[in-house]
C-alpha positions as CSV (number, residue, x, y, z in Angstrom):
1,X,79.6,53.3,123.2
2,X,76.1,55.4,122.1
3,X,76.8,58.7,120.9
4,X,75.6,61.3,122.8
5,X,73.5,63.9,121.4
6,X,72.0,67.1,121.7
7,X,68.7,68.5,120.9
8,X,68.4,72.2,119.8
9,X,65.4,71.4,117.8
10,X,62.8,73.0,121.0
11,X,60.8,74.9,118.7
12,X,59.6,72.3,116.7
13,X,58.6,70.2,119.7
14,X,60.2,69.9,122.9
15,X,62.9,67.2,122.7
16,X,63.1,66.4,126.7
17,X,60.0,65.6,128.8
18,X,59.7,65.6,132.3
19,X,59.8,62.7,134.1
20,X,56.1,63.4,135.3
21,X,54.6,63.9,131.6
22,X,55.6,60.5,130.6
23,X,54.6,58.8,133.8
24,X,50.9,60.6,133.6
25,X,50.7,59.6,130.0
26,X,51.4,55.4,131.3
27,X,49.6,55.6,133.8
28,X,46.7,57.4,132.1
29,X,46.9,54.7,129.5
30,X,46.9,51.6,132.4
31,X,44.4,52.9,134.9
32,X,42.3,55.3,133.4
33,X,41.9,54.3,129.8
34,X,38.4,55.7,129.7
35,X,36.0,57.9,127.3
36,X,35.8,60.8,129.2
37,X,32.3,61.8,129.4
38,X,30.6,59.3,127.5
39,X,30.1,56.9,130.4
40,X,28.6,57.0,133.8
41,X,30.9,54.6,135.1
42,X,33.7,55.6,137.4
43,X,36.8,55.0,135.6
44,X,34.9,57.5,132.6
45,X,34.1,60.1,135.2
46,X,38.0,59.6,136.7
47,X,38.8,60.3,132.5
48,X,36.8,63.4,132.9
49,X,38.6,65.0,136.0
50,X,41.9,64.6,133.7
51,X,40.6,66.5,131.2
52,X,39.5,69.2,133.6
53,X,42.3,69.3,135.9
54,X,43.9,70.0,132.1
55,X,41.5,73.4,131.8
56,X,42.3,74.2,135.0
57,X,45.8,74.6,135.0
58,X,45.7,76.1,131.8
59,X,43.2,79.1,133.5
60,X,46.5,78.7,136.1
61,X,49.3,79.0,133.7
62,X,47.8,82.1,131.8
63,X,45.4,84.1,134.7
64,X,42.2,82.9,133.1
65,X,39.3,82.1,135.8
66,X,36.4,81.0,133.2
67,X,37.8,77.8,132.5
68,X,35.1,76.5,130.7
69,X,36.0,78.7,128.0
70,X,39.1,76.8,127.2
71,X,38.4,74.7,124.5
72,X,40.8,71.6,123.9
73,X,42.5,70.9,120.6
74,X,44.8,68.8,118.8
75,X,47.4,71.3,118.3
76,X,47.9,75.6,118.2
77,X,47.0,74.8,114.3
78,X,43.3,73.9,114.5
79,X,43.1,76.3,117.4
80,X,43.7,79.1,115.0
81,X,41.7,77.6,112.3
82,X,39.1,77.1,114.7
83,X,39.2,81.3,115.9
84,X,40.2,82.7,112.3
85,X,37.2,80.4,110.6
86,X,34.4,81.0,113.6
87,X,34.7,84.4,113.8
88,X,35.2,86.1,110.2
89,X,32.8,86.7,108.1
90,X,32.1,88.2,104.1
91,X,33.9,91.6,104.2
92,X,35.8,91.2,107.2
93,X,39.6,92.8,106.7
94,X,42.4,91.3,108.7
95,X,45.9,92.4,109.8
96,X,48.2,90.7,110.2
97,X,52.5,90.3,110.2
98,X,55.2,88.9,108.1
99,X,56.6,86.8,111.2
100,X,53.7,84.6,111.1
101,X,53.8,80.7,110.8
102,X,51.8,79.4,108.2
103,X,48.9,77.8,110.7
104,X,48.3,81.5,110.8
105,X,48.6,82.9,106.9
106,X,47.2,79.5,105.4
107,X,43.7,79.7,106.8
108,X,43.5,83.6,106.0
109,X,45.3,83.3,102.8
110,X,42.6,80.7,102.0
111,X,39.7,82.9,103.2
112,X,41.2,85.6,100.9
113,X,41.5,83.3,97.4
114,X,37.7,82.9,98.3
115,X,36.9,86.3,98.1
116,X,35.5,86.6,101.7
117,X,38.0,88.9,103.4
118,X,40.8,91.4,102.8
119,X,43.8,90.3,104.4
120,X,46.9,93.0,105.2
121,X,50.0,91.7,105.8
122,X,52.7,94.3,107.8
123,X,55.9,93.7,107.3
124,X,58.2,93.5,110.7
125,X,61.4,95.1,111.0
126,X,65.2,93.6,110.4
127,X,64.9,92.5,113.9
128,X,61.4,90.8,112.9
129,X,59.5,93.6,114.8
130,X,55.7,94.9,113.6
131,X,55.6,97.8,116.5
132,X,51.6,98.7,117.3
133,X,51.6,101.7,115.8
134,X,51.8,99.7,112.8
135,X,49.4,98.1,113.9
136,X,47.2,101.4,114.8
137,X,47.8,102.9,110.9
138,X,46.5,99.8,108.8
139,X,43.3,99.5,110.8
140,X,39.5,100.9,109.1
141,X,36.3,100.3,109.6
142,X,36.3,96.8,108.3
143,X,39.3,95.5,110.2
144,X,37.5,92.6,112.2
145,X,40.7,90.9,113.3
146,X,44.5,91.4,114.1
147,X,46.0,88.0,114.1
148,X,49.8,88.0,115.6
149,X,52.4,85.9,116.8
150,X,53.7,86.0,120.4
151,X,56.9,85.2,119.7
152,X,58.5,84.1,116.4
153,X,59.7,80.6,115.3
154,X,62.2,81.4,113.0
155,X,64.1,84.3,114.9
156,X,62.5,84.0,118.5
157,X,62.1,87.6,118.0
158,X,58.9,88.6,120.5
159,X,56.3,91.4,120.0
160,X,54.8,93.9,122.0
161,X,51.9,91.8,122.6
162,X,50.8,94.4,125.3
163,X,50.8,97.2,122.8
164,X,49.2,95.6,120.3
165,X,46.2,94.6,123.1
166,X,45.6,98.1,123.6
167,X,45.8,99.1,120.2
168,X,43.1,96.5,119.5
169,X,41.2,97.4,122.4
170,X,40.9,101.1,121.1
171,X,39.7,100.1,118.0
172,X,36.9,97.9,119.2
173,X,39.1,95.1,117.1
174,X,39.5,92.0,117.9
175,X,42.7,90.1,119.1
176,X,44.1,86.5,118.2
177,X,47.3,85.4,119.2
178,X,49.1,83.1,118.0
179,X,51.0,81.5,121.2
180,X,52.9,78.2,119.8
181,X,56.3,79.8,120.7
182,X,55.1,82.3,123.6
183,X,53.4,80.2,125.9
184,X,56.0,79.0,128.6
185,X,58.8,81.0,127.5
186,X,57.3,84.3,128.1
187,X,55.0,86.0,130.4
188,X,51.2,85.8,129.2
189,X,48.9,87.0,131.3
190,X,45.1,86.5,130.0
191,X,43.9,89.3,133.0
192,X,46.3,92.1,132.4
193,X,46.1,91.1,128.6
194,X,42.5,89.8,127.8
195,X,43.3,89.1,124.2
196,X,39.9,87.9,122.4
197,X,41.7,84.5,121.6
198,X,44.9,82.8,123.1
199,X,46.0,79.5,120.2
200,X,48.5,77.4,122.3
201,X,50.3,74.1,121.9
202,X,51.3,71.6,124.4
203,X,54.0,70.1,122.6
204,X,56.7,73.0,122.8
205,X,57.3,74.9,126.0
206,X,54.8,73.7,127.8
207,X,57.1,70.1,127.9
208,X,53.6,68.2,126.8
209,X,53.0,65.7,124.5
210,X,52.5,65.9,120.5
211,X,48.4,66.0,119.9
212,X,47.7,68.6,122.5
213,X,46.7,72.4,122.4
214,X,44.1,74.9,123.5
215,X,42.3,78.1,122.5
216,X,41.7,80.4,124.7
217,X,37.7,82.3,124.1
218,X,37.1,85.8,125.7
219,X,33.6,85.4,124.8
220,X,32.4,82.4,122.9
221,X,29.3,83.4,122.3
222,X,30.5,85.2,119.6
223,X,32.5,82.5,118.1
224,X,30.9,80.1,116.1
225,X,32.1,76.5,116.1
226,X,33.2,74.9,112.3
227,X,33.4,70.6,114.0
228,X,30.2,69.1,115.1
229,X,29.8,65.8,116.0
230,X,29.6,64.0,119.7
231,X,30.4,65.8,123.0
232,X,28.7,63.3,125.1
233,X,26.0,66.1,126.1
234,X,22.9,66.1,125.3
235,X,22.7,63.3,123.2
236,X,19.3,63.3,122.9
237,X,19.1,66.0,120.2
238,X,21.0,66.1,116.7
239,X,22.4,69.3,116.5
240,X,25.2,70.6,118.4
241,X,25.2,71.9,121.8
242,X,25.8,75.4,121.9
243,X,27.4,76.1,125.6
244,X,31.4,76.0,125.7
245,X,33.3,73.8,125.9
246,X,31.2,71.7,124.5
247,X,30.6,73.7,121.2
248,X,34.3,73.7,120.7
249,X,34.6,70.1,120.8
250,X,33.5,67.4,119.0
251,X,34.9,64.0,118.9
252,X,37.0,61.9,122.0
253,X,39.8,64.0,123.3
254,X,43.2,62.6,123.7
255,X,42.8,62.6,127.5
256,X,46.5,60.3,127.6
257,X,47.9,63.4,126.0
258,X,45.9,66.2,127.9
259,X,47.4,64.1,130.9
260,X,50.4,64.7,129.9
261,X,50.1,68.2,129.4
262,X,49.4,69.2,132.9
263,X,52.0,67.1,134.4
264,X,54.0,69.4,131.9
265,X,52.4,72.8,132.9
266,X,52.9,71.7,136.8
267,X,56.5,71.2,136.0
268,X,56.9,74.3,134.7
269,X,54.5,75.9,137.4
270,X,56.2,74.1,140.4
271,X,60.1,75.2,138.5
272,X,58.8,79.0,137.9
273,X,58.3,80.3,134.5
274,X,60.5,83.5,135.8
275,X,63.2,81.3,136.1
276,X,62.5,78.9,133.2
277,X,62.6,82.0,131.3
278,X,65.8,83.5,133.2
279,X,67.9,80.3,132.4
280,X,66.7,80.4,129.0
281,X,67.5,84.5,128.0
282,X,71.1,83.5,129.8
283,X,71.9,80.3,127.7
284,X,70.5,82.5,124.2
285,X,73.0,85.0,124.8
286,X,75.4,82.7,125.5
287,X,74.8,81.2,122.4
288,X,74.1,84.9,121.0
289,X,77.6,85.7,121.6
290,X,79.5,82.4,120.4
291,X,77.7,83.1,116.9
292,X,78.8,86.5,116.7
293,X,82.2,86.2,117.2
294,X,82.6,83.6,114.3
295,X,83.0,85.6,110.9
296,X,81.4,83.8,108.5
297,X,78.6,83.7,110.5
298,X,75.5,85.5,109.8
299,X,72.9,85.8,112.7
300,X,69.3,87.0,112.1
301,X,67.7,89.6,114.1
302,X,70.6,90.0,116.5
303,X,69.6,92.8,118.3
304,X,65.9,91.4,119.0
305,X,64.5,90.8,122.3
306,X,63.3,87.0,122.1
307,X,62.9,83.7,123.1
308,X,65.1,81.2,123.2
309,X,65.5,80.9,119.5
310,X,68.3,81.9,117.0
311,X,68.8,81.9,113.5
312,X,71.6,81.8,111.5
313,X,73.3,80.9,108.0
314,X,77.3,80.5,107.4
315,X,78.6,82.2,104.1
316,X,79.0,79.7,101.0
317,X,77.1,77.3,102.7
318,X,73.1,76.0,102.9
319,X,71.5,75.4,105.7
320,X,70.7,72.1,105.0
321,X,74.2,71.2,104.8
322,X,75.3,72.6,108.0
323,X,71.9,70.9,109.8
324,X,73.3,67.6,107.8
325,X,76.9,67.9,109.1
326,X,75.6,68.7,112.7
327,X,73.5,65.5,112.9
328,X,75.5,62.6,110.9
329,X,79.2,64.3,112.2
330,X,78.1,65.4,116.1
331,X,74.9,64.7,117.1
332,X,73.4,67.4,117.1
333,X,69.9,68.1,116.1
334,X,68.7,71.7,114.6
335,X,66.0,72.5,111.8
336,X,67.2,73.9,108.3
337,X,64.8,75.8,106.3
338,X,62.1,77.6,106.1
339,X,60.6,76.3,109.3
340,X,56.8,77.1,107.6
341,X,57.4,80.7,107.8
342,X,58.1,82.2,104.3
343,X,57.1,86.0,104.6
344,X,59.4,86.1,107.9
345,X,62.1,84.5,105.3
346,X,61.5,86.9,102.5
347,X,61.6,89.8,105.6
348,X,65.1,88.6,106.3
349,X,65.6,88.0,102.8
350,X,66.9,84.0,103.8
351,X,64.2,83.1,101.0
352,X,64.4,80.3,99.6
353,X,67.0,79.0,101.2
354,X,66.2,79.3,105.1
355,X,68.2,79.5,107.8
356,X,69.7,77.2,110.5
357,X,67.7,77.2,113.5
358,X,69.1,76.7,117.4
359,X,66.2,76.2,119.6
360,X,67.1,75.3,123.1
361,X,65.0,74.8,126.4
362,X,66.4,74.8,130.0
363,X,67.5,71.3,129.6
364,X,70.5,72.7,127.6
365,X,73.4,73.4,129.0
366,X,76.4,76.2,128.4
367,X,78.4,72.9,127.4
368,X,76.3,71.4,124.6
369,X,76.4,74.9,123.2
370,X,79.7,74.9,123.1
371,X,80.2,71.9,121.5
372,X,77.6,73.0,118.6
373,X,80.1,75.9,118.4
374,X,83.0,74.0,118.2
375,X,81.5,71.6,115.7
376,X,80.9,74.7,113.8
377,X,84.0,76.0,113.6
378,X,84.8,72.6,112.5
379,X,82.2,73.0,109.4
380,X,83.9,75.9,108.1
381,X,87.4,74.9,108.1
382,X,86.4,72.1,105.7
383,X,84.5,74.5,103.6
């Protein structure tokens, strides 16, 4: 008989699809296997609703009407490169936090080594927290950009993205944040919030496909594009068109994936984030308080308020060993490491080694969690 297993691996990529994501990805693939926009025939222009009705339920999702400022991507990565890279410029400074993944710090750290920009890097809290007053005290004259996570991926640990909005705001500062782990497990809401830039990826929360994501533009006018190539507009000159979405993106878009995307966001629309996000908080403290009762267990930024992601090392062990036993021994599928965040590592001083991460979704259930706890037990009695 096939083992069963169980996947707490959600922030990495969601391991459970809906139904509807894979069945819009087929059927994508067997009846409208088109170039969207590059065609005048009907099976191109039925390619080119997809890949609006995509936009549009984005705009849904986050309370964003202008949805032609929603540029596609490939993933929250080159959403970020494509906002940090258009918009900063010689002698820019930016803030930013020690809780940020490296799609974030690479691209600035890279602008730094050139010599273009000065880059300020707050360190959060034990709880992985950089409050907005933080925020308020590290900004001058040449701040151009705050770049910040909505949630992290190594703790879960949220930030006070409101706070930091208004903080922005006041300075006449601009806003980009970083929403791989945010979007779908929390509330973001682009009209209460208007943040200058919103980097999301399909693949996590939002229960879509691997090779999808979006970037959010306030005003793209004053974003400049860094890819240039064919949008299937205006093909008549050789330079780029300058209108969005258009000057966003260059190339064929993986309409199969975008596809699958909305089927995912109208899963999680028709389901309610409120309670996708209620049966998450219930089955994190759940696991919260299995952890904590286990002595040799270490959790990181207990006390934070988060997502549905936890971090945690047992004494006189390494992570990869535990994330080893868990998979060959029980099935059970979690991410040891650094998870590509080392400044929120050396924050909760877990550097080098990492931590063991639990990442769950409201396809796990109180009983899978319970047999990760037992199977952890299990680990430390053979220590």
């Amino acid at each position: 008989m096939e083992k069963k297993t169980i996947y707490f691996d959600n922030a990495a990529t969601s391991g459970i699809k809906p139904d509807g994501v894979i069945e819009a990805i087929c059927d994508c693939l067997k009846n409208t296997n088109a170039n969207p926009g590059r065609s005048g025939h009907s099976l191109s222009v039925r390619a080119a609703e997809i890949i609006y009705n995509t936009r549009e339920i984005i705009g849904e999702l986050f309370n964003f009407d202008s949805i032609e400022n929603i540029a596609l991507t490939k993933n929250a990565t080159e959403a970020l490169n494509l906002a940090i890279y258009g918009t900063l410029q010689s002698g820019d400074e930016v803030i930013t936090t020690s809780m940020e993944h490296n799609s974030v710090l690479r691209p600035l750290n890279h602008l730094k080594s050139l010599g273009r920009i000065d880059l300020k890097i707050l360190p959060a809290d034990a709880n992985g927290v950089v409050s907005p007053l933080q925020i308020r005290d590290a900004i001058t004259e040449r701040t151009r950009l705050i770049a910040a996570t909505s949630a992290s991926n190594v703790t879960g640990t949220k930030l006070d993205l409101e706070g930091i909005y208004q903080v922005a705001r006041s300075a006449e500062v601009k806003l980009l944040v970083d929403g791989a782990q945010g979007a779908g497990a929390m509330e973001i809401d682009m009209e209460k919030t208007p943040f200058d830039f919103l980097a999301i990826t399909g693949h996590k929360h939002l229960f879509g496909p691997q090779g999808t994501g979006a970037l959010i533009v306030r005003n793209p006018e004053e974003l400049a594009s860094f890819l240039r190539g064919g949008t299937g507009s205006l093909s008549e000159k050789t330079v780029h068109p300058d209108f969005p979405p258009d000057k966003f993106e260059a190339g064929t878009l993986n309409t199969p994936g975008f596809a699958g995307l909305t089927a995912g966001i109208r899963f999680l629309l028709k389901k309610g984030i409120e309670n996708i996000i209620s049966e998450e908080h219930y089955l994190t403290k759940y696991l919260l308080d299995k952890l904590l009762s286990i002595e040799e267990v270490e959790v990181y930024a207990s006390d934070a308020d988060r997502v549905a992601t936890v971090s945690f090392n047992i004494r006189g062990a390494t992570a990869s060993d535990v994330s080893y036993y868990f998979d060959t021994k029980w099935g059970i599928y979690v991410r040891p490491g650094l998870h590509c965040a080392p400044e929120a590592h050396k924050t909760l001083n877990t550097f080098p080694g990492g931590t063991v991460r639990f990442s769950l979704s409201c396809f796990n259930t109180t009983e899978e969690i319970d047999t990760a706890v037992t199977a952890l037990k299990s680990f430390i009695h053979h220590l």
